[in-house]
C-alpha angles and dihedrals in degrees: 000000000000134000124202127201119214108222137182100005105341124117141223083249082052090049094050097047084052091060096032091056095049099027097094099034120120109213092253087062087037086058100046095046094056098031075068100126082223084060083083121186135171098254124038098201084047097066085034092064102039082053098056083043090057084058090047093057090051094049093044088048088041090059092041091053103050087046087059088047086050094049100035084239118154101253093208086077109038118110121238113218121182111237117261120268103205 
């Protein structure tokens, strides 16, 4: 479930074609997509690291996922915490 808010002069259509285009992505496809050298940005670690940080929230839902499988638990209201970096 997502909702995204068209601002400045973007438009509900605008909105729609946004989730339809990513809607059905894996990450695999997301990272790909936005790994593109015409996907530009202003700082290229930047976009390194947010990248790396995509396949560390899969792997992080993916985990969570299977725990709630394991305890019968409803995922839709499980937290999701990093793990600890210390």
């Amino acid at each position: 479930r997502c909702t995204v808010v068209p601002i400045h002069q973007a438009t509900e259509g605008m909105a729609s074609e946004l989730i339809m285009m990513w809607a059905s992505r894996s990450v695999d496809e997301a990272i790909e997509t936005l790994a593109s050298p015409d996907v530009t940005v202003t700082n290229q670690s930047d976009k390194e690291l947010q990248l790396y940080k995509l396949r560390e929230l899969d792997s992080l839902v993916q985990e969570a996922v299977a725990q709630c499988a394991r305890e019968a638990v409803d995922p839709t209201v499980v937290e999701i915490a990093p793990p600890s970096r210390g």
